[in-house]
PALO-828924 format. One record per residue (C-alpha): residue in one letter; y negated, x negated, z negated. Coordinates in steps of 0.05 Angstrom, whole numbers, plus 32768, in hexadecimal, padded with zeros to 4 digits. Each point is the difference from the previous one (the first is absolute). Layout:
# residues N
<site code="A" north="Y" east="X" up="Z"/>
...
# end
This chain:
# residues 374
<site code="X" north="8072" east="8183" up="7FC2"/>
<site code="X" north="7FCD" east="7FE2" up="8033"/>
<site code="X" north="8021" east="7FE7" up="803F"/>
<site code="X" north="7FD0" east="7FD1" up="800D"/>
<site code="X" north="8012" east="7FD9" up="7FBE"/>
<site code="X" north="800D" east="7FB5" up="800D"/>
<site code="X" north="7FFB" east="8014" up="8052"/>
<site code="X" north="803A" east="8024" up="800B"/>
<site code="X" north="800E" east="8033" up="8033"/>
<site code="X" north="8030" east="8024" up="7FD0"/>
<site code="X" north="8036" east="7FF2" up="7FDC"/>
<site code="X" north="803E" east="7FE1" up="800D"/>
<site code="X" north="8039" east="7FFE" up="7FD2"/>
<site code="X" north="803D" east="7FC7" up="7FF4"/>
<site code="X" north="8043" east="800D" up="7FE9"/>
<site code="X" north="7FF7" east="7FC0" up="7FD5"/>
<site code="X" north="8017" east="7FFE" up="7FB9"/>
<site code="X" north="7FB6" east="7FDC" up="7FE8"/>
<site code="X" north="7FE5" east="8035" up="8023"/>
<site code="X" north="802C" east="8047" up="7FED"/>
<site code="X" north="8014" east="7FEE" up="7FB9"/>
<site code="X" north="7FD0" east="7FEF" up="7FC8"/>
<site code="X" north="8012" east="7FFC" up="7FB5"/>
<site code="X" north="7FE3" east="8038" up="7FD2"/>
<site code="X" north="7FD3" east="7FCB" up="7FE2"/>
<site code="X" north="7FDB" east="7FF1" up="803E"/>
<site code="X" north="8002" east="8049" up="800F"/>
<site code="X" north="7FDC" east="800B" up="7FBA"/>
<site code="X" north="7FCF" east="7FC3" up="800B"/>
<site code="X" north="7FEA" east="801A" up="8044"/>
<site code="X" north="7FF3" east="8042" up="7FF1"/>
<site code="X" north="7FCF" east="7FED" up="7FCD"/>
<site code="X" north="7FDA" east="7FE0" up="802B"/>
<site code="X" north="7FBC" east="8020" up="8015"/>
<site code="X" north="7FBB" east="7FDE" up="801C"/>
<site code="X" north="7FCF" east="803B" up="7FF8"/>
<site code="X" north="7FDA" east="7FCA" up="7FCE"/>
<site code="X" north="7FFC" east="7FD1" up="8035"/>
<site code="X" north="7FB7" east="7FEF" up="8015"/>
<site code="X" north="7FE3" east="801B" up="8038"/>
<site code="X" north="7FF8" east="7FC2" up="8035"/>
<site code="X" north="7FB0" east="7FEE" up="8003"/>
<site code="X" north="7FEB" east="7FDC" up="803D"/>
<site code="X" north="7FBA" east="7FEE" up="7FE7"/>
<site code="X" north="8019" east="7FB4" up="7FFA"/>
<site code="X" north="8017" east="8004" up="804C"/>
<site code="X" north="7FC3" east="8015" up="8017"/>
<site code="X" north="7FDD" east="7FCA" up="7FD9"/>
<site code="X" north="8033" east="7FD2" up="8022"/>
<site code="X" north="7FEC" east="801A" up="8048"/>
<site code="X" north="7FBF" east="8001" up="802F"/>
<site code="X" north="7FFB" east="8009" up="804C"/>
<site code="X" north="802B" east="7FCC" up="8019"/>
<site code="X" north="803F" east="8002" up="7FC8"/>
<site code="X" north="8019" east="7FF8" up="7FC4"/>
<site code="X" north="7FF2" east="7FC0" up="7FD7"/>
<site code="X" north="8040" east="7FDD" up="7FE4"/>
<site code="X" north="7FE7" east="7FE0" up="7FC0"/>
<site code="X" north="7FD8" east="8010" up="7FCA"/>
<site code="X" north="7FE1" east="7FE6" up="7FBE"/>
<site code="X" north="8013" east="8036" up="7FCB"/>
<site code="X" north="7FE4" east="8041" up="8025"/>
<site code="X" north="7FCD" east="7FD1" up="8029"/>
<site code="X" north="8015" east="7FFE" up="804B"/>
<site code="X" north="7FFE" east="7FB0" up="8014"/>
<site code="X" north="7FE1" east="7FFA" up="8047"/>
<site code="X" north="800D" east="7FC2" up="800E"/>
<site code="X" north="804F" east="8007" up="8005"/>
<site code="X" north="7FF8" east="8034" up="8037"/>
<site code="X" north="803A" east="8033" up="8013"/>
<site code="X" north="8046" east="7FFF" up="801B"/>
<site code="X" north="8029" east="8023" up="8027"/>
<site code="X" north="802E" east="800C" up="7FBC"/>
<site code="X" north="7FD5" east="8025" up="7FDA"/>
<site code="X" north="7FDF" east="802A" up="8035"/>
<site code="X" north="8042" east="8012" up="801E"/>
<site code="X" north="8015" east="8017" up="7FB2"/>
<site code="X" north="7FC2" east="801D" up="7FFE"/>
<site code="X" north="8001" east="802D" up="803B"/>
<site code="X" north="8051" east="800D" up="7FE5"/>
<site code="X" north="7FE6" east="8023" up="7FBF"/>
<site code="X" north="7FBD" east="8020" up="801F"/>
<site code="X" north="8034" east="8024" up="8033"/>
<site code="X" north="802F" east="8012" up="7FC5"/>
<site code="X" north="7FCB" east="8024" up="7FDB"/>
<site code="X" north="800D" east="8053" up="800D"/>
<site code="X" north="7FC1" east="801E" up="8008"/>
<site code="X" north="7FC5" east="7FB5" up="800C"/>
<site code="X" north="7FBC" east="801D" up="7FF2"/>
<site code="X" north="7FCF" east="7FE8" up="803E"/>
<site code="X" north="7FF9" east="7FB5" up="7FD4"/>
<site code="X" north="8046" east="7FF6" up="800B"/>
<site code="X" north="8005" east="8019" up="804D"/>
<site code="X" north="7FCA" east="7FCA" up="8009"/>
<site code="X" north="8021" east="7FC5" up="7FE2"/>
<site code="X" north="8045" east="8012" up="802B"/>
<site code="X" north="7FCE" east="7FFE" up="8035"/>
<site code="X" north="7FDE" east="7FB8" up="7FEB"/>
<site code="X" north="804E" east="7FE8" up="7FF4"/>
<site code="X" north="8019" east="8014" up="803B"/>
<site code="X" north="7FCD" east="7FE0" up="802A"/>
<site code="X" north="8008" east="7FC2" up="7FDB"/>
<site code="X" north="804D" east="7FFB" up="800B"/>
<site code="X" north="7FF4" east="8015" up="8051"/>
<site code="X" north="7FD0" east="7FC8" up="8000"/>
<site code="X" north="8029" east="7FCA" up="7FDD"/>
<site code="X" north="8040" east="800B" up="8037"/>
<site code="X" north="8009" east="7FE2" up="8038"/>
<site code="X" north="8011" east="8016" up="8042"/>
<site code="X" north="8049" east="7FE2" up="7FF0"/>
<site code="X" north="7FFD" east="8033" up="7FC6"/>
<site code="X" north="8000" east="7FC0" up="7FD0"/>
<site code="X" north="7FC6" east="8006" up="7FCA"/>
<site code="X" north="7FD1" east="7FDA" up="7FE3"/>
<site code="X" north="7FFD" east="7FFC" up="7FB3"/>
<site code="X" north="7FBF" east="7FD8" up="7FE3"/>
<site code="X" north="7FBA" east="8017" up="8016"/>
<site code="X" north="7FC9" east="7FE0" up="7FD8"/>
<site code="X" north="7FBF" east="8021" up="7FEC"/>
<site code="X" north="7FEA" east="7FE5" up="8034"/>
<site code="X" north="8020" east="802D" up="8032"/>
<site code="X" north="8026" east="7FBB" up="8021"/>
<site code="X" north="804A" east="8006" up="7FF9"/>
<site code="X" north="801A" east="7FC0" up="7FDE"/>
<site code="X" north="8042" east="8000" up="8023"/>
<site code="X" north="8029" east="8010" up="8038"/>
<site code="X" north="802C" east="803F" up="800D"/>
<site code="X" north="8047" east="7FFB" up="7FE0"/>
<site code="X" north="803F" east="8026" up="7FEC"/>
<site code="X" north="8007" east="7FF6" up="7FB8"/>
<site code="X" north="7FF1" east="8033" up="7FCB"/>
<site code="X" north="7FC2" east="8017" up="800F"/>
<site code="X" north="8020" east="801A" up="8044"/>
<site code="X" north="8036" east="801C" up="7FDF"/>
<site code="X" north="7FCC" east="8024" up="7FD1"/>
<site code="X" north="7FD0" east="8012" up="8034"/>
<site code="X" north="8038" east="802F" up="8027"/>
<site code="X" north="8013" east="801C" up="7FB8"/>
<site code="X" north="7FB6" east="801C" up="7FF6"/>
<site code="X" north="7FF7" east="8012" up="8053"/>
<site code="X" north="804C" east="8027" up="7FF7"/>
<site code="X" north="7FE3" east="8021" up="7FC2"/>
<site code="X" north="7FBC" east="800D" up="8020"/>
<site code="X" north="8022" east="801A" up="803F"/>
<site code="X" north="8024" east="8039" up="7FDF"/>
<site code="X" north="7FD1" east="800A" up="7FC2"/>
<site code="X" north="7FBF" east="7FED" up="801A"/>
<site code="X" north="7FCC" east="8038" up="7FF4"/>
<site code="X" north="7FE2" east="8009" up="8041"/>
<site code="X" north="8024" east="8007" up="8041"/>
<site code="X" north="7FD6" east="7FC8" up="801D"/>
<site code="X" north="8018" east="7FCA" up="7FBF"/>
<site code="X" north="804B" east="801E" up="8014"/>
<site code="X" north="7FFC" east="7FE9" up="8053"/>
<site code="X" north="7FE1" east="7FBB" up="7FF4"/>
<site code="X" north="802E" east="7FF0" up="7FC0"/>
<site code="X" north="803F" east="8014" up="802E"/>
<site code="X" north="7FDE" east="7FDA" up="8041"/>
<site code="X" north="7FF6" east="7FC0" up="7FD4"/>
<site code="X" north="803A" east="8003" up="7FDE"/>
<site code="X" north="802F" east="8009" up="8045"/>
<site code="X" north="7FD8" east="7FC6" up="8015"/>
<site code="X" north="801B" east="7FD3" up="7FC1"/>
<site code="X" north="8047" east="8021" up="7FFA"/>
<site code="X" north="801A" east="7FDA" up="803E"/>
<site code="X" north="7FFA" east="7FC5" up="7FE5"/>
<site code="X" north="8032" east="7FDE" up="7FCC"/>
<site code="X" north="7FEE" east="7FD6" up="7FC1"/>
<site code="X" north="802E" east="7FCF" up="7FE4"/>
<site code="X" north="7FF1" east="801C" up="7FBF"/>
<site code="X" north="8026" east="8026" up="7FD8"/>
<site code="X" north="7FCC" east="801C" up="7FDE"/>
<site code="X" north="7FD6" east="8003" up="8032"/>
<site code="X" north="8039" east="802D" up="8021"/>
<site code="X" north="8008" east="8024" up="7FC6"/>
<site code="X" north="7FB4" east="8011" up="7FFC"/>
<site code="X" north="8002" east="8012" up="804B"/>
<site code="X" north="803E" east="802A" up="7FF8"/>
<site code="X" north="7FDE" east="802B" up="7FCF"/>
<site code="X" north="7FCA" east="800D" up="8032"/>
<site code="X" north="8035" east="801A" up="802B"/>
<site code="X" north="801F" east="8026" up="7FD8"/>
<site code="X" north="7FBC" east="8023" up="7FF2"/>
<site code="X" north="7FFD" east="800E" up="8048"/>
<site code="X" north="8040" east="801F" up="8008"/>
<site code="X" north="7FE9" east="8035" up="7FD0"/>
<site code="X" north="7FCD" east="8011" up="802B"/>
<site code="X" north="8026" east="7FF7" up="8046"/>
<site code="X" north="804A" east="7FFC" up="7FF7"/>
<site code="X" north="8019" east="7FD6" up="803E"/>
<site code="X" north="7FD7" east="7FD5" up="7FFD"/>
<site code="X" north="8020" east="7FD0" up="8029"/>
<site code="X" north="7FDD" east="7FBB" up="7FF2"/>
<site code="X" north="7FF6" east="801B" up="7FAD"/>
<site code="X" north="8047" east="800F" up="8006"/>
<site code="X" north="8015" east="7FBF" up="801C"/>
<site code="X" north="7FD2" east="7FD1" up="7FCC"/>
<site code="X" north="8019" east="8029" up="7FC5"/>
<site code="X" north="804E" east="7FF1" up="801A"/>
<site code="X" north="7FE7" east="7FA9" up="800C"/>
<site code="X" north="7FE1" east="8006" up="7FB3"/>
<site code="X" north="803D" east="8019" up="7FE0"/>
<site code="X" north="8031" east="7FCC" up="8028"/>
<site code="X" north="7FD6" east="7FC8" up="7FE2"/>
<site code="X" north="8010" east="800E" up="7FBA"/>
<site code="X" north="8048" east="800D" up="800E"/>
<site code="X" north="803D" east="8026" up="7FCE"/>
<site code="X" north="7FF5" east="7FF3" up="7FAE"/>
<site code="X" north="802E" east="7FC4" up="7FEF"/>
<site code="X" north="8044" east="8010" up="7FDC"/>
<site code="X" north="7FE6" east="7FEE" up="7FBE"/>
<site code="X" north="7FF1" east="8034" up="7FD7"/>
<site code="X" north="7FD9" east="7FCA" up="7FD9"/>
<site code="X" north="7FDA" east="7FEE" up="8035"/>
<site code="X" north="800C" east="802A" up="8041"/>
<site code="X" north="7FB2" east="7FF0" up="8011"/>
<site code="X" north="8003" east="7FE4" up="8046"/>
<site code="X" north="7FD5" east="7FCA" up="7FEB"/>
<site code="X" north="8013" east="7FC2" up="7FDA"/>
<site code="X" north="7FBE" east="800F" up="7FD5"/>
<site code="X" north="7FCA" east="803E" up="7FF3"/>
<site code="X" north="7FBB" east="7FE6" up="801B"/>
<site code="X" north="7FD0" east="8032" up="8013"/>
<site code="X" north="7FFB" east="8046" up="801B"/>
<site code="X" north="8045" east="8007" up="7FDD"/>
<site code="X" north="8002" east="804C" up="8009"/>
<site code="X" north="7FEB" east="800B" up="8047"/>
<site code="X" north="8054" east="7FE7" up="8010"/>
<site code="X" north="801C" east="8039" up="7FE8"/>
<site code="X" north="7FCD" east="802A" up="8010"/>
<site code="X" north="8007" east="7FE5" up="8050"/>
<site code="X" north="8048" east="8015" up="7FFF"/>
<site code="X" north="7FF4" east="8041" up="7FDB"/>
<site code="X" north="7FD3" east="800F" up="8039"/>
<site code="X" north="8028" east="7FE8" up="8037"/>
<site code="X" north="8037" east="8022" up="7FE9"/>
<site code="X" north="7FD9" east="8049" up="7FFD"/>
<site code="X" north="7FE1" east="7FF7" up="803F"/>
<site code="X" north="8039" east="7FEB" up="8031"/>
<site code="X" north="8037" east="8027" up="7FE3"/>
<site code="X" north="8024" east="7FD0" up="7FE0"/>
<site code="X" north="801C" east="800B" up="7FB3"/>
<site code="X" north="801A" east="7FBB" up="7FFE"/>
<site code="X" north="7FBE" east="7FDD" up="7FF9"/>
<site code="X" north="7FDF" east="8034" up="7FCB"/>
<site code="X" north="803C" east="7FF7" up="7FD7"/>
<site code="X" north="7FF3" east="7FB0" up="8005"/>
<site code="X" north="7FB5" east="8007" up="7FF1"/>
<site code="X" north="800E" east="8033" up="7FBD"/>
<site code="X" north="8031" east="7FCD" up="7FEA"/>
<site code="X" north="7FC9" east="7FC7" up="8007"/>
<site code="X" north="7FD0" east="8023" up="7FE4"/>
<site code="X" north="802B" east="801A" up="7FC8"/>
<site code="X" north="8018" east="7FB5" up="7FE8"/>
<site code="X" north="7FB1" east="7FEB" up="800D"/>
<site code="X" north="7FEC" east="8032" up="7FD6"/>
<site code="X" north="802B" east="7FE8" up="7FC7"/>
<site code="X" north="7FF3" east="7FB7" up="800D"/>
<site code="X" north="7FB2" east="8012" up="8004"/>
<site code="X" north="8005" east="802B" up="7FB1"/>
<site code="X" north="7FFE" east="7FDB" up="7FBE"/>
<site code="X" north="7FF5" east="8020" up="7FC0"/>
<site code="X" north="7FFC" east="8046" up="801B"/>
<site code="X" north="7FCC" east="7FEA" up="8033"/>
<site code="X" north="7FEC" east="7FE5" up="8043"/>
<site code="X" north="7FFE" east="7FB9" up="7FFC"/>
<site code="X" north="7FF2" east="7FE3" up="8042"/>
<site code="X" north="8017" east="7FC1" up="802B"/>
<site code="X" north="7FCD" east="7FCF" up="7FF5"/>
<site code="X" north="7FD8" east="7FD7" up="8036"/>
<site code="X" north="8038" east="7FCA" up="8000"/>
<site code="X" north="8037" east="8029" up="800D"/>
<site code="X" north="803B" east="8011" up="7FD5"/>
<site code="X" north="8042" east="7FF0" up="800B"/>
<site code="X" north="803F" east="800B" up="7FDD"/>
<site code="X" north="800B" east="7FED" up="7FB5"/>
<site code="X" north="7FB4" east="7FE4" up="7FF9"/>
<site code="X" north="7FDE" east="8021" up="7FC6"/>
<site code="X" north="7FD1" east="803C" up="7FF7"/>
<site code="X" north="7FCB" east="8019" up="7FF7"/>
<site code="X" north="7FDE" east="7FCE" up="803D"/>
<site code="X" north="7FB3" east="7FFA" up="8010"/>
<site code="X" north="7FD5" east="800E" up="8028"/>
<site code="X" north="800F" east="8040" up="8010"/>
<site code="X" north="7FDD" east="8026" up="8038"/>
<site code="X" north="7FEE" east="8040" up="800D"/>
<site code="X" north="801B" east="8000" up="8044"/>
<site code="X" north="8046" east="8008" up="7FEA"/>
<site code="X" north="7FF7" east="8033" up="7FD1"/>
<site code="X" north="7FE8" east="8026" up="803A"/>
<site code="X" north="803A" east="7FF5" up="8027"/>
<site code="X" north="8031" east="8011" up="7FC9"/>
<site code="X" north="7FD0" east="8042" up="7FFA"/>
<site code="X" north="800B" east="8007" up="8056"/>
<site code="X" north="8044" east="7FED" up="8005"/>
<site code="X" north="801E" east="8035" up="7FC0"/>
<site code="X" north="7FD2" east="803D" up="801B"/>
<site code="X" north="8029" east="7FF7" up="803E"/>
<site code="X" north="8041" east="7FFA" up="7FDC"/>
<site code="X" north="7FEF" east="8042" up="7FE7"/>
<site code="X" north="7FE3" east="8023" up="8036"/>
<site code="X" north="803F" east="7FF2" up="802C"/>
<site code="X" north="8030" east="8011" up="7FC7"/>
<site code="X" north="7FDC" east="8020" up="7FCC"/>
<site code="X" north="802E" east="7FE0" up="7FCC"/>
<site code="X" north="7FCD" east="8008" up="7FC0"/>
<site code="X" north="800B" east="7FBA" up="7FF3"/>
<site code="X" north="7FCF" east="7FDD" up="8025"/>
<site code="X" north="7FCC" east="8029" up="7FDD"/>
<site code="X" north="800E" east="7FCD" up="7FC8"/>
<site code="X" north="7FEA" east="7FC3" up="803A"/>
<site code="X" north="7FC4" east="8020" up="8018"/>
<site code="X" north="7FE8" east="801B" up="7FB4"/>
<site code="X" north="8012" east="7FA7" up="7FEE"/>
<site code="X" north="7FD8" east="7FF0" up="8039"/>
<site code="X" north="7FC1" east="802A" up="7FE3"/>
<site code="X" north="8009" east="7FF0" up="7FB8"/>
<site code="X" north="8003" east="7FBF" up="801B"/>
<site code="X" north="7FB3" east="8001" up="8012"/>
<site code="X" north="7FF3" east="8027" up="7FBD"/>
<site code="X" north="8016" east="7FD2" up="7FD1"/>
<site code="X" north="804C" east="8000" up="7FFC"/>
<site code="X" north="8011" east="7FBA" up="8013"/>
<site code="X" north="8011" east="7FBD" up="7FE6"/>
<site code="X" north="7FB4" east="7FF6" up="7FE7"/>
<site code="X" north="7FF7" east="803C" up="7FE6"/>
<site code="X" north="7FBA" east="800B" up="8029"/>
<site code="X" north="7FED" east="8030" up="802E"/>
<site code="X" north="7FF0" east="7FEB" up="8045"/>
<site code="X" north="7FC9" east="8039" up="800B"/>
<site code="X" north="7FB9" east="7FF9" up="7FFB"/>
<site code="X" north="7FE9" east="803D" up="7FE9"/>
<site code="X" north="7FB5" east="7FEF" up="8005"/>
<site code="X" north="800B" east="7FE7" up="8049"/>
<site code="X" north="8041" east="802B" up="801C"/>
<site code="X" north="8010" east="7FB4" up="8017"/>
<site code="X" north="8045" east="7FEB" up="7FED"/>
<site code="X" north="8004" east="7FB7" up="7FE5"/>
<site code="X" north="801B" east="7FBE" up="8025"/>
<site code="X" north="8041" east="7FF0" up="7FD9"/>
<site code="X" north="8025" east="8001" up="7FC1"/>
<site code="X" north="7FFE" east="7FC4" up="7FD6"/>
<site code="X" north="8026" east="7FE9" up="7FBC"/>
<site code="X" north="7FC9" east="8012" up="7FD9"/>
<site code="X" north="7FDC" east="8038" up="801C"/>
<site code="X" north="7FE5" east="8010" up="8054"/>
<site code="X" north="7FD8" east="7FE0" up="8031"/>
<site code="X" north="7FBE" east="8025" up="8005"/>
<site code="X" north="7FF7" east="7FF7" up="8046"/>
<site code="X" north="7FFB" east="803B" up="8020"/>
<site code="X" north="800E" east="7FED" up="8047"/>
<site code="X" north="801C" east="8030" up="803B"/>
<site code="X" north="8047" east="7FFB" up="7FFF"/>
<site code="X" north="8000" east="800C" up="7FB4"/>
<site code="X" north="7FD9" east="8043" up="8008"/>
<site code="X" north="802A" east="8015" up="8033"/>
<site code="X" north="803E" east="7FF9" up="7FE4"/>
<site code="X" north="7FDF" east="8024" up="7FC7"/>
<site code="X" north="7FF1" east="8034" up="8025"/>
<site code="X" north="8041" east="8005" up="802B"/>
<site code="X" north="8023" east="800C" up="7FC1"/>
<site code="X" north="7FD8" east="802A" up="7FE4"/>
<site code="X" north="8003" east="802A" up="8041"/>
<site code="X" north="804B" east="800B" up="7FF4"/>
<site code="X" north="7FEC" east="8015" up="7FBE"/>
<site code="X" north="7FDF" east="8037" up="800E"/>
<site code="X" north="8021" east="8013" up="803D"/>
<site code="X" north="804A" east="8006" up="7FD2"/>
<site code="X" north="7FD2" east="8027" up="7FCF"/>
<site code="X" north="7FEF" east="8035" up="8035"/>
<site code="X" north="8044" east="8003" up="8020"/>
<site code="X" north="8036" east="8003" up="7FBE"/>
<site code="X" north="8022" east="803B" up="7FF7"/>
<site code="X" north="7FDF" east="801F" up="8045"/>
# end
């Protein structure tokens, strides 16, 4: 099994029950599961996406839309999966390259960022601590300990020292930053300020509630639903503490369940879901297949309990088809992965996130194909 599945710096076992005991059917289900027929990630839509300065945030089915401009969001993702990729040819060491330099020119000397930069190479608003912060430190951790040159690894880790003494008041803004950290902690175990902004992200969020009904720590599911768990899952590998990985398998376990209907993944929609409302919910977004995809590889890298195969092989057939419309989310013409999933079919918008996300899953994909059984 590849250690660097879902991050991890190895594996780190519970003595929980969820975690030690699984029923013969689940034992059954998960061995069955295999992704050698899972497509090979194409990055011929990112490219279209990108040009010297970034990578454009909306598009018009596969046509890039100039006149929204980029963000610090989608660039930071961007630079994320670029970094992830094993082996980038020389097309892909030059957009980490483009992306990096986009995200060192968006932050501030306070190690806040910018997130909107028109066409016009103005930014069209000040620097901030909200997501795109949060998400900018994820792609600089992940660039810092994956980058493929030496030079992308020193001015990721520079930048992203530079943003990691601040503190958002955003959860998921922490969250996202966490993951960055935990990213460099691979790479440099001791970190002392990764170390310290992973510990602030996972006090945010708290222990699960009581409930077994609802132990989410939240009165509702919103957005970037899976990067909770996988926070604590993380926090709890990297500082030594069995406590927290037990609380973010449990989390991810019940959000897992909550998240299937029908046998597949049917995800929170854009207004939220809370407890009792009905499913299936629209619109969905790609986004948080992606982090289901994220957050289960980890489960299993730091456990390697076969059952969250089943969440990252949801996650994919998500994008392929399996899902409450019954339509894939992959453009096969334009390797660009489609805007959202609707009651009656997708959006065709094929704007950055989307394709990302697409991709991101489909890098867990193959990389579980590769490493079964090894």
């Amino acid at each position: 099994m590849d250690p660097r599945i879902g991050g991890n710096r190895g594996i780190m076992t519970t003595n929980s029950a969820m975690t030690s005991a699984m029923t013969s059917a689940t034992t059954s289900a998960t061995l069955s599961v295999t992704f050698e027929d899972v497509p090979e990630p194409s990055f011929r839509h990112l490219r279209r996406m990108s040009d010297s300065t970034g990578l454009l945030e909306h598009a018009r089915g596969p046509i890039p839309l100039r006149e929204h401009g980029y963000c610090v969001d989608d660039v930071s993702r961007g630079l994320l999966i670029v970094c992830r990729e094993p082996d980038p040819d020389g097309a892909l060491t030059d957009l980490a390259d483009i992306y990096l330099t986009f995200l060192a020119h968006a932050q501030n000397d306070e190690g806040a960022f910018h997130n909107r930069l028109g066409y016009d190479r103005v930014w069209h608003d000040t620097p901030e601590l909200r997501d795109w912060w949060g998400r900018a430190l994820w792609g600089l951790g992940t660039a810092a300990s994956r980058g493929p040159t030496p030079w992308i690894r020193q001015v990721a880790l520079e930048c992203f020292e530079a943003g990691a003494i601040r503190r958002s008041p955003f959860s998921r803004s922490m969250a996202f930053a966490a993951l960055g950290a935990a990213e460099v902690l691979d790479a440099h175990p001791g970190h002392t300020a990764a170390s310290e902004l992973l510990a602030d992200a996972a006090k945010m969020f708290g222990r699960p509630r009581s409930d077994s009904a609802w132990p989410w720590p939240e009165d509702r599911l919103t957005y970037g639903n899976a990067v909770v768990p996988e926070v604590l899952m993380a926090a709890g590998n990297a500082l030594g503490d069995p406590g927290l990985l037990e609380d973010g398998l449990r989390l991810l376990e019940w959000l897992l369940d909550s998240e299937t209907h029908d046998g597949h993944l049917s995800l929170t929609p854009v207004g939220g879901w809370g407890n009792g409302e009905e499913r299936p919910g629209f619109d969905q977004q790609p986004i948080e297949a992606a982090g289901m995809a994220d957050a289960c590889a980890r489960a299993f890298g730091l456990t390697g309990d076969p059952r969250w195969l089943l969440g990252v092989r949801s996650a994919v057939d998500w994008f392929l088809g399996d899902n409450d419309a019954n339509v894939s989310m992959l453009d096969e013409d334009s390797g660009g992965g489609c805007d959202g999933l609707l009651p009656g079919g997708r959006n065709g918008n094929q704007g950055a996130e989307s394709t990302l996300a697409l991709l991101s899953t489909l890098q867990h994909g193959r990389r579980l194909a590769g490493s079964i059984g090894s």
